[in-house]
C-alpha positions in Angstrom: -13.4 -14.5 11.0 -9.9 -14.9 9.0 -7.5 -13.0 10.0 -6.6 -10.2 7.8 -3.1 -9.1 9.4 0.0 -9.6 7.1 4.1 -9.3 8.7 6.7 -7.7 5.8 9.5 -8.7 7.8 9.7 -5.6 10.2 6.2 -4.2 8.7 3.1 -5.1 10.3 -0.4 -4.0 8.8 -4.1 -4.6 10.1 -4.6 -6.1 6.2 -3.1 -6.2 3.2 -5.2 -3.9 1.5 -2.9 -0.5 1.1 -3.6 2.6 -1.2 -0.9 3.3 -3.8 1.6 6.8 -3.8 0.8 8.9 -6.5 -3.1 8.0 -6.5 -4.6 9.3 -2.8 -2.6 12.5 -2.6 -1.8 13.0 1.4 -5.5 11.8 2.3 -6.7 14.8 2.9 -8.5 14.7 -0.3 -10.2 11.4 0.1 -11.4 12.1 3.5 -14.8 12.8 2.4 -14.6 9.2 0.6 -13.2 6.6 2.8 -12.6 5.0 5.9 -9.0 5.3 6.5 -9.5 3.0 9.7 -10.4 -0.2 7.2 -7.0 0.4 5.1 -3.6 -1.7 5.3 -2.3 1.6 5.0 -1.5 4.6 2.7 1.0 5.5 1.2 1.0 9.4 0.5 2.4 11.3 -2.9 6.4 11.0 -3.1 8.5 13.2 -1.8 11.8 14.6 -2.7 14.8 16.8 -0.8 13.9 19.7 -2.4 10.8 21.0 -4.1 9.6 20.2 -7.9 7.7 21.7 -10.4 7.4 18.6 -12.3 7.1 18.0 -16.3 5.4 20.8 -18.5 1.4 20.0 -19.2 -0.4 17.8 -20.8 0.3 15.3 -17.6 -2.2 12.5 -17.6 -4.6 11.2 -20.8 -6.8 8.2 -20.4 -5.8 5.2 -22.3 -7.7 1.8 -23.2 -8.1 -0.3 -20.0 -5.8 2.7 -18.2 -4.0 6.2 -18.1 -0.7 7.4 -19.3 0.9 10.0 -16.4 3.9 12.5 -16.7 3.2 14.2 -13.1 7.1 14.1 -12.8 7.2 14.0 -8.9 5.2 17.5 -8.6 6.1 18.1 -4.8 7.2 20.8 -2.5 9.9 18.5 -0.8 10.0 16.9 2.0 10.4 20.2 4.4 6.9 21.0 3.4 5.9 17.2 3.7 6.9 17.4 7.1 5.6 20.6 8.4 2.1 20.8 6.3 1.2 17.1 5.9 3.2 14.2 8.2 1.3 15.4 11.3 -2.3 15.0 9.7 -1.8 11.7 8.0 -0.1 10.5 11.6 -3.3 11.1 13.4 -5.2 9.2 11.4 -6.5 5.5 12.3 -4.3 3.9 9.6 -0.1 3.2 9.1 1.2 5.9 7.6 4.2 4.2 4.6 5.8 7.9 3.1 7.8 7.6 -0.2 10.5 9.1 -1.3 12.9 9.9 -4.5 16.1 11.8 -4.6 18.6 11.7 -8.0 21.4 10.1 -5.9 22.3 7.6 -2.9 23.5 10.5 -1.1 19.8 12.7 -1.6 18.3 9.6 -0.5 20.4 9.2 2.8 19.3 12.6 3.6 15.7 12.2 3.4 16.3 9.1 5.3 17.7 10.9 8.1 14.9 13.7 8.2 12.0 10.3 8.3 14.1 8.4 10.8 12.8 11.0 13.4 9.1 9.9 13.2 9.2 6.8 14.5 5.2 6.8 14.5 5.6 6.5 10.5 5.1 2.7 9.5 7.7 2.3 6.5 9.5 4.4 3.8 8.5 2.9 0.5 11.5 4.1 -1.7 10.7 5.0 -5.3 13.2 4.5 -7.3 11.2 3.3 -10.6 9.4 6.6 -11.7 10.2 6.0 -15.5 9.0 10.0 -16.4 12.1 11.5 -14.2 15.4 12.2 -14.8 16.9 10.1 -13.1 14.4 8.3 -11.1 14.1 5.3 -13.2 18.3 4.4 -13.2 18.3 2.9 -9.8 15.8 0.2 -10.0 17.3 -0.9 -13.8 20.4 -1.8 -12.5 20.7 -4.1 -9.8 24.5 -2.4 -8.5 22.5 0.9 -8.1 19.3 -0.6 -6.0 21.3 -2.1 -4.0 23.6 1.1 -3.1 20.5 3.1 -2.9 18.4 0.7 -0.6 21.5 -0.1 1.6 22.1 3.6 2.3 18.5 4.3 3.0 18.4 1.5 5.6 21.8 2.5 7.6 20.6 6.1 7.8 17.1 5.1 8.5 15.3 2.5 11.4 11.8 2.3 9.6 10.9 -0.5 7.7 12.1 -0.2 3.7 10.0 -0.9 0.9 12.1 -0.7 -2.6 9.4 0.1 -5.7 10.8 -1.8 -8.6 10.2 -0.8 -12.5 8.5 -3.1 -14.8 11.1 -1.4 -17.5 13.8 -3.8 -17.5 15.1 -7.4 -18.8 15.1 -9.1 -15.4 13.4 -7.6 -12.8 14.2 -10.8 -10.2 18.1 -9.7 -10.2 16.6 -5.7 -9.3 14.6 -7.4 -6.6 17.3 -10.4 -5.5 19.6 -6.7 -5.4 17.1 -5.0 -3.1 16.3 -7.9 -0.8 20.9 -8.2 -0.2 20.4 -4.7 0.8 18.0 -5.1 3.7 14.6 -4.4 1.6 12.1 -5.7 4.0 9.9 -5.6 1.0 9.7 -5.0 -2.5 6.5 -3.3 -4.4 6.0 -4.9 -8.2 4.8 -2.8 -9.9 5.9 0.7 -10.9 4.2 1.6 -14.7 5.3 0.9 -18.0 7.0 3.2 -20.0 4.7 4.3 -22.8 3.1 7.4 -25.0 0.4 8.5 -26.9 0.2 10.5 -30.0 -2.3 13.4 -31.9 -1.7 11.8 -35.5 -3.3 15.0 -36.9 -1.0 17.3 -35.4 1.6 15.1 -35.5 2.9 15.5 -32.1 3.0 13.7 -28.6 0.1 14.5 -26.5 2.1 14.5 -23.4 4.1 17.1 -22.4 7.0 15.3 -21.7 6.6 12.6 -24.4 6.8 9.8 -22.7 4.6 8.5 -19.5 3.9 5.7 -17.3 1.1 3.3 -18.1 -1.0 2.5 -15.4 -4.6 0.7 -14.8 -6.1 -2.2 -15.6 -4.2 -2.7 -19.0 -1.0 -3.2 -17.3 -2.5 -6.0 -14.4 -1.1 -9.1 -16.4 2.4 -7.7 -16.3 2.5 -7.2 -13.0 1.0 -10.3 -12.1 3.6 -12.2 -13.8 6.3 -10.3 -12.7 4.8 -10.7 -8.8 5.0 -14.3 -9.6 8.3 -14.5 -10.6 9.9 -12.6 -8.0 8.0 -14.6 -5.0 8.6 -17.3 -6.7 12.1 -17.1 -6.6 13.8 -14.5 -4.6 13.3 -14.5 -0.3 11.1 -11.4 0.4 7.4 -9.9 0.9 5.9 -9.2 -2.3 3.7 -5.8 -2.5 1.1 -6.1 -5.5 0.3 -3.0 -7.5 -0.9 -2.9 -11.3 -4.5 -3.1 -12.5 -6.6 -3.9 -9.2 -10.0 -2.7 -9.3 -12.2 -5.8 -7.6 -11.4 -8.6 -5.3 -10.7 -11.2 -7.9 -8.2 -8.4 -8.6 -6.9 -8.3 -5.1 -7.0 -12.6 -4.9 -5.4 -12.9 -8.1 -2.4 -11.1 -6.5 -2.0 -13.0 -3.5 -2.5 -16.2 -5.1 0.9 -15.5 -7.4 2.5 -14.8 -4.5 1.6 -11.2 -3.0 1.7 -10.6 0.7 -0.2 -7.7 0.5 -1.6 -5.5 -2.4 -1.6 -1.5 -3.4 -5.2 0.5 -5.4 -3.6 2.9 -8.1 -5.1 4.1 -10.7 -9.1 2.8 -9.3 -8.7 4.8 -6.6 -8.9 8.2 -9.1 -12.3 6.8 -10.2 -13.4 5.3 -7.0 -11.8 6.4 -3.8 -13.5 4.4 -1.4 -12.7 1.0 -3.0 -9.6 0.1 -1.2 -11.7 0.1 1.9 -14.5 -2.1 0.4 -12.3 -4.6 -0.4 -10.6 -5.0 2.7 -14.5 -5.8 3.9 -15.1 -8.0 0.7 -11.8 -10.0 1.4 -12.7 -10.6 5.0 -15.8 -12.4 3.7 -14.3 -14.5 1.1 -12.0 -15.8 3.1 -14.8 -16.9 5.4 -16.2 -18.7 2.8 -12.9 -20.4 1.5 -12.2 -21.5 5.6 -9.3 -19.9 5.4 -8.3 -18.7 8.9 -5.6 -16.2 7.8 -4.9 -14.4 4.6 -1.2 -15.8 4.5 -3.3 -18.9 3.8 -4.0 -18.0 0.0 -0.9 -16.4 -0.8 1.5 -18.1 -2.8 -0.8 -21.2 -3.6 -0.5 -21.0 -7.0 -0.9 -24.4 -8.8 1.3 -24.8 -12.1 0.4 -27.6 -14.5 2.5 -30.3 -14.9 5.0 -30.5 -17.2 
């Protein structure tokens, strides 16, 4: 059988098939759904210093081919996280990757600080993309900002670091290129795309906050270009997320150039997929005589110009 494990420089995970923060709350709700012991990993809700109540409702409306969200980091900080959550999710049979936000470098070196004492956690994935927070989505637009933010997290911090970069900007390989001169050990492409939706009768935004993230299937071409470009061009593990909701899905991905891969939004409609297609990847691979999934990623074929 191929061999399913994947290295993100200091990260090491069973496969590359992970479940996405924001999308599997802290497992306990999926527990009744899924094998944990079949996933790459999970990656819980985000966390910040202190706790949030979030944007006013509506929060989420389903979209064509997706779902527009305005949660707005709806925690109860990373005390809470610590004492009612971290200890469950570390006992299960799967790496454990917690994310985090804060509104500065300095809120971010202190959540660093309060992870760096749970060694038995896999990674931190950082968010720094959430484009319906105050705040959140500044540090991942500019690349002088990601790079102060991801710097200070890995100084105060000896977990693996995975920065999640925003879709929402010009060029997102100079955010990423910024994030891997930092210490990144991985970047995840994609965060959603800004977007909205509207009641034309009343006249008024259906989301309570206006604006939202665009997530699901709609967005997958996006990302996969923008996965492409950045393995492509700038020296770091690649984390897919945007869209994936079958194995074509998940090989797409890694042929652009993904090391590994992240179900969102599929996960809200189908919770034990991730796990199936970890199984489903193991087979195809088989068939392709591929001995390790690192032999797929990457071989994109352009045409010739």
């Amino acid at each position: 059988m191929a061999n399913l494990n994947v290295t993100l420089n200091r990260l090491s995970l069973q496969n590359p098939i992970l479940v996405a923060s924001g999308t599997f709350g802290y497992a306990r709700e999926t527990a009744a759904f899924i094998d944990f012991s079949k996933l790459g990993g999970i990656i819980p809700k985000t966390v910040t210093p202190q706790p949030r109540a979030g944007n006013p409702p509506p929060r989420t409306i389903e979209t064509s081919c997706g779902m527009l969200n305005s949660i707005g980091l709806d925690n109860d900080g990373i005390d809470y996280f610590i004492e009612k959550h971290l200890d469950y999710l570390l006992s299960l049979d799967c790496p454990i990757i917690a994310n985090v936000a804060g509104h500065n470098a300095e809120e971010f070196k202190q959540l660093a600080e309060k992870l760096n004492a749970f060694p038995q956690l896999a990674a931190v994935e950082l968010n720094i993309s959430c484009p319906n927070v105050s705040g959140g989505v500044d540090f991942a637009t500019n690349p002088e900002l990601t790079q102060q933010v991801v710097s200070t997290f890995r100084n105060a911090c000896d977990l693996p670091v995975i920065a999640k970069l925003t879709p929402n900007v010009t060029n997102v390989v100079e955010i990423a290129q910024a994030a891997a001169d930092a210490g990144a050990d991985a970047v995840t492409l994609i965060n959603t795309l800004l977007g909205m939706a509207i009641d034309w009768k009343k006249r008024k935004p259906i989301l309570g906050n206006v604006v939202g993230g665009l997530s699901g299937p709609a967005i997958k071409p996006v990302a996969l270009r923008i996965v492409w470009q950045v393995a492509s061009t700038v020296d770091i593990p690649v984390i897919g997320v945007g869209g994936i909701q079958s194995l074509d899905d998940v090989l797409e991905f890694l042929v652009a150039g993904a090391s590994a891969v992240q179900i969102g939004t599929a996960s809200f409609y189908n919770p034990g997929l991730a796990a199936r297609l970890a199984d489903e990847l193991s087979t195809v691979l088989d068939e392709q005589n591929c001995e390790s999934v690192s032999d797929i990623v990457g071989t994109l074929v352009l045409p010739e110009k």
